[in-house]
C-alpha positions as CSV (number, residue, x, y, z in Angstrom):
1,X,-18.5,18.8,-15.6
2,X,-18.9,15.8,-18.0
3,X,-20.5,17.2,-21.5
4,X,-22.2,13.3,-21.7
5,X,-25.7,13.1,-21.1
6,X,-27.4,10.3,-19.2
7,X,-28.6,8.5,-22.3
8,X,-25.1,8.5,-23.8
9,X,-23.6,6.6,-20.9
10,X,-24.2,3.1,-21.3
11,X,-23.0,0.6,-18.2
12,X,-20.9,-2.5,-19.1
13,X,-21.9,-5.9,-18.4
14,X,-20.7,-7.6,-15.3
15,X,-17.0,-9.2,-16.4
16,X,-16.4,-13.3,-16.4
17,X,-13.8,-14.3,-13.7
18,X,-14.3,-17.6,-14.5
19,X,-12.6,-17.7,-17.7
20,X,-9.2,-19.1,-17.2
21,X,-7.3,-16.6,-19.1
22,X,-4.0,-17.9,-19.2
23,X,-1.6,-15.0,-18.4
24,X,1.2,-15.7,-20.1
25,X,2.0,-19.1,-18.2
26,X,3.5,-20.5,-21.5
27,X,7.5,-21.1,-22.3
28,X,7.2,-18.4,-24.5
29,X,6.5,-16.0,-21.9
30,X,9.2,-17.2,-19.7
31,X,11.5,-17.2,-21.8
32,X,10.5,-13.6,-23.3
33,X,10.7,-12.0,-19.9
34,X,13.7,-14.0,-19.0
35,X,15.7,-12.5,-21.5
36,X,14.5,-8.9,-21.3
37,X,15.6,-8.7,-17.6
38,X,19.0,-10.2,-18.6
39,X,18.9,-7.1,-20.9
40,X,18.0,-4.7,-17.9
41,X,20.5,-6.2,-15.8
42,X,23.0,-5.1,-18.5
43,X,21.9,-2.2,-18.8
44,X,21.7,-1.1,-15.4
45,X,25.3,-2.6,-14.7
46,X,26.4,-0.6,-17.4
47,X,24.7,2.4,-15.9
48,X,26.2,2.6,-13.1
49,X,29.8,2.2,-14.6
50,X,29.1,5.6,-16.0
51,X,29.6,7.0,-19.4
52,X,32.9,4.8,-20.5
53,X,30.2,1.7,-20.9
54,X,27.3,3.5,-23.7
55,X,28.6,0.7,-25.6
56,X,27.2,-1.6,-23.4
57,X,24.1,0.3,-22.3
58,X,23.2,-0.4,-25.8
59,X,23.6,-3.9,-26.1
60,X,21.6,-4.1,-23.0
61,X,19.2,-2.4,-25.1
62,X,19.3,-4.2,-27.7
63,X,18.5,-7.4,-26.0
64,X,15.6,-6.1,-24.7
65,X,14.5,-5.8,-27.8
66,X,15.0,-9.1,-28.7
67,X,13.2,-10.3,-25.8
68,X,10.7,-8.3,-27.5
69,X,10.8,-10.0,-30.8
70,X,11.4,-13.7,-28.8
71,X,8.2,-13.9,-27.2
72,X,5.8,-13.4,-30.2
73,X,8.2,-15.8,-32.5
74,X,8.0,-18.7,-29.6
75,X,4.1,-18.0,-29.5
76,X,3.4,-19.2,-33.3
77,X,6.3,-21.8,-33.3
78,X,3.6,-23.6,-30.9
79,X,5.0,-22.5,-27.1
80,X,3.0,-19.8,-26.4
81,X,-0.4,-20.5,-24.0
82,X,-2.6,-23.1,-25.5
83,X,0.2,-23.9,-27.9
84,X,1.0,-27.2,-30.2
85,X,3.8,-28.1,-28.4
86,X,2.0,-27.7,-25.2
87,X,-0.6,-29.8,-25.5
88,X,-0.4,-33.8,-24.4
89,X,-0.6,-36.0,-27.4
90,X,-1.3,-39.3,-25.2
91,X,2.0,-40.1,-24.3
């Protein structure tokens, strides 16, 4: 049983699908998840060649995390959705 009484529970207005909301359809984004999966592809590999490749289990790691780091860094250099080097300049 809920301890919330009916007065407490308030009901959310209806959501906005017609906002385009970008999702992450940007350079930045690409290039972000690009690299991360190059990192889980190393990783896995290295998995599966058993414990003589930690080593390289954690370089896989590693550039996972710099997937991480990649995709905020290309957002305010301008690539990210909406960005400054995305939009047309009348070229």
């Amino acid at each position: 049983m809920s301890n919330k009484t009916a007065a407490s529970v308030s009901v959310q207005e209806p959501i906005d699908h017609s906002i385009e909301l970008g999702h992450g359809n940007s350079p930045a984004a690409w290039t972000s998840v690009a690299v991360m999966l190059i990192g889980v592809l190393i990783g896995c590999v290295a998995f599966l060649m058993g414990e003589s490749a930690t080593l390289l289990f954690w370089i896989g790691v590693g550039v996972i995390a710099v997937g991480v780091i990649l995709g905020p860094v290309l957002k305010m250099a301008g690539y990210g959705v909406g960005g400054s080097k995305l939009k047309s300049n009348g070229h």
